[in-house]
C-alpha positions in Angstrom: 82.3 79.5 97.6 83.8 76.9 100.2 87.0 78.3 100.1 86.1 82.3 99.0 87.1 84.8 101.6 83.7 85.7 103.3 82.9 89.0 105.2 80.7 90.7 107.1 78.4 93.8 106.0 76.6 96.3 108.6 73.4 94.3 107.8 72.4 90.8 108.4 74.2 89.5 105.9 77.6 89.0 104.0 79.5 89.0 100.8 82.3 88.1 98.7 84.8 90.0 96.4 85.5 88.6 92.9 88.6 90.5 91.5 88.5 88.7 87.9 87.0 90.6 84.5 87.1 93.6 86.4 88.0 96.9 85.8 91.4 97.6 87.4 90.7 99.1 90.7 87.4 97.3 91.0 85.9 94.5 92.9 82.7 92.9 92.2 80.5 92.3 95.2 77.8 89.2 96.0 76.0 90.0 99.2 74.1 86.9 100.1 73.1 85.0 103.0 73.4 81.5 104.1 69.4 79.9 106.1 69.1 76.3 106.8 66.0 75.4 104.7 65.6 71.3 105.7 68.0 69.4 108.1 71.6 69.1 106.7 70.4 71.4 104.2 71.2 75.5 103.6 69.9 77.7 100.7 72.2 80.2 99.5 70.5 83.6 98.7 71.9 86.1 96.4 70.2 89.8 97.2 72.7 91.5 95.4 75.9 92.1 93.3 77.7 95.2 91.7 80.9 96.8 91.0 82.8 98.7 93.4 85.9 100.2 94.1 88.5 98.3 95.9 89.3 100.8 98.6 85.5 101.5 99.4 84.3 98.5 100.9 80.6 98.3 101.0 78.4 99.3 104.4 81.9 101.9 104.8 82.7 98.9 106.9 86.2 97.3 107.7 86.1 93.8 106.2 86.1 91.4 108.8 86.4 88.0 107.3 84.3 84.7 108.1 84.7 81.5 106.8 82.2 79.9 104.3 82.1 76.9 106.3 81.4 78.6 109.6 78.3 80.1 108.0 76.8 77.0 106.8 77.4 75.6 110.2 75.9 78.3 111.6 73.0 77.7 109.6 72.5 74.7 110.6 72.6 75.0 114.1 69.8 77.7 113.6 72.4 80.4 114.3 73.8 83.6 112.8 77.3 84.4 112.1 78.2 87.6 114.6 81.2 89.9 113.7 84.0 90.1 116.4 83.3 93.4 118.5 
């Protein structure tokens, strides 16, 4: 995931697209989140995945993207991510 395009949902948490094995037209979505768990140390959660059309993104949100990396940093400094306005 360290260098999978991240985004934002309408909730308080994010998700990736995978495009491969997928129907043409399709994306299949992860929504997860990203808590610090010990020091220097994140847990990745999975709440949810399933197939959805490319030009529906999920929450009827514009993707905003967000890097991987930022969110584990975030994490850490016991922080959340926050979507440009």
């Amino acid at each position: 995931m360290e260098y999978r395009k991240c985004f934002y949902t309408r909730r308080d948490n994010y998700f990736i697209a995978e495009f491969d094995g997928v129907p043409k037209g399709c994306e299949y979505w992860v929504f997860f989140d990203v808590r610090k768990i010990a020091p220097q140390t994140v847990i990745v959660w999975i709440e949810s995945a399933y197939l959805g059309a490319i030009n529906d993104p999920p929450s009827g949100r514009k993707r905003q993207k967000v890097a991987f990396r930022v969110l584990v940093r975030k994490a850490l400094e016991n922080t959340r991510a926050n979507p440009p306005p």
